[in-house]
C-alpha positions as CSV (number, residue, x, y, z in Angstrom):
1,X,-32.3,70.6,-25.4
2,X,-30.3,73.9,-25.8
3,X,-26.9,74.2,-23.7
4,X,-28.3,76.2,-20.9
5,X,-30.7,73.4,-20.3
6,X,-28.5,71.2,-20.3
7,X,-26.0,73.2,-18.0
8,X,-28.9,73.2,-15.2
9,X,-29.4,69.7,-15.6
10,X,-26.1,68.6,-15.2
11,X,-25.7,71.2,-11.9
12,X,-29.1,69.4,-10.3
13,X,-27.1,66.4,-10.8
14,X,-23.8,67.5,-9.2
15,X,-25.9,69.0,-6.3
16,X,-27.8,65.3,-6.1
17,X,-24.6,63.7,-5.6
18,X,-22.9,66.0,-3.4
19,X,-25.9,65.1,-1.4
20,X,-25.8,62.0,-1.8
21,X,-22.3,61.3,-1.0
22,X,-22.9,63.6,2.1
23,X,-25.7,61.2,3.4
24,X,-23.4,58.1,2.8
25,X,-20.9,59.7,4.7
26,X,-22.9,60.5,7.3
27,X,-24.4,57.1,7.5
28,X,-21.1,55.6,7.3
29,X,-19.8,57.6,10.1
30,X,-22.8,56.6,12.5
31,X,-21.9,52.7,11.8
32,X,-18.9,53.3,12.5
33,X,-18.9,54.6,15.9
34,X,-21.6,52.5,16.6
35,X,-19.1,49.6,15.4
36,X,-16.7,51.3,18.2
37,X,-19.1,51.3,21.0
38,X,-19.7,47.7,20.1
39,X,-16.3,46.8,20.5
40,X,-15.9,48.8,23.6
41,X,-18.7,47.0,25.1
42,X,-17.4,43.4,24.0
43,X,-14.2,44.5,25.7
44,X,-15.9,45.5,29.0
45,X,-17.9,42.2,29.0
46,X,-14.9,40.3,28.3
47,X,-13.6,41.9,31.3
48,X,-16.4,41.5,33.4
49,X,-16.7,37.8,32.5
50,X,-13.0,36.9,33.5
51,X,-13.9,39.1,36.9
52,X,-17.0,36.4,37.2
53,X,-14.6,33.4,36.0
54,X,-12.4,34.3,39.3
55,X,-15.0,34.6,41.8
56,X,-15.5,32.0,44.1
57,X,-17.8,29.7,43.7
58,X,-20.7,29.0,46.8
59,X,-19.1,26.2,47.9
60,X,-15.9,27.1,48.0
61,X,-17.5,30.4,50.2
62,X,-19.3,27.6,52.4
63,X,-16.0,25.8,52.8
64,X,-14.5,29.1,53.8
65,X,-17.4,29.6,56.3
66,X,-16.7,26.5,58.3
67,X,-12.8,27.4,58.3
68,X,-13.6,30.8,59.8
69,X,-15.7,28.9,62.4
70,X,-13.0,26.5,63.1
71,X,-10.5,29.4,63.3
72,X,-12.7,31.4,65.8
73,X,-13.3,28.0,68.0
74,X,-9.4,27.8,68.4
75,X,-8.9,31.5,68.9
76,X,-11.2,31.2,71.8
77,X,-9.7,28.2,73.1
78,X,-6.5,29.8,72.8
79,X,-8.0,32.8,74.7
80,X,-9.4,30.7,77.6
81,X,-5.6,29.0,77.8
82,X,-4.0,32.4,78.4
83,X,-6.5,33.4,80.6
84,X,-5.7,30.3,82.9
85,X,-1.9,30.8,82.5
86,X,-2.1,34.9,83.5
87,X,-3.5,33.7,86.8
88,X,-1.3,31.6,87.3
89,X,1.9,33.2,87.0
90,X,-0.1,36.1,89.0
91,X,-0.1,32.8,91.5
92,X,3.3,32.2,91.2
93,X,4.5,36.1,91.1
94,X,3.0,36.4,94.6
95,X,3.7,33.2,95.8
96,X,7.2,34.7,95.1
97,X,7.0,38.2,96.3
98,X,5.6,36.8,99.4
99,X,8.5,33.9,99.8
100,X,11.0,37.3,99.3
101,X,8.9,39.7,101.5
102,X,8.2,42.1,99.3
103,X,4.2,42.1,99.6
């Protein structure tokens, strides 16, 4: 082997691991933002899972269900009592406009 031989073979080697370590790089690069969108996701899911955690559960909705029933059942009792009372102090506010003369 002469020194110009020699020379080219140790350039194709230099070129081989320049390429080499470009590849790796490039390899290395993709896992690692793949190794951030991972994370990102765990994140979100983590997230999402204490969201879920807080929910409430079917029963407790159920329970809620009969309150709101309850609640309306009063609301319209309540209704029906002022209903009642507006007539009669419409009763009584003629009862008194008539006792006065005013009607």
């Amino acid at each position: 082997m002469n020194l110009e031989e020699l020379n080219f073979s140790f350039s194709a080697v230099q070129w081989l691991v320049t390429v080499a370590i470009g590849i790796y790089a490039w390899v290395i690069s993709r896992q690692a933002a793949t190794n951030g969108e991972v994370l990102e996701l765990r994140t979100r899911v983590i997230a999402l899972e204490e969201r879920v955690r807080q929910l409430p559960t079917q029963q407790q909705l159920a329970q809620l269900m009969v309150q709101l029933g309850a609640t309306e059942a009063q609301l319209n009792n309540i209704g029906v009592q002022l209903t009642a009372m507006s007539r009669r102090v419409e009763r009584i506010d003629d009862f008194l406009m008539k006792q006065r003369g005013g009607k």
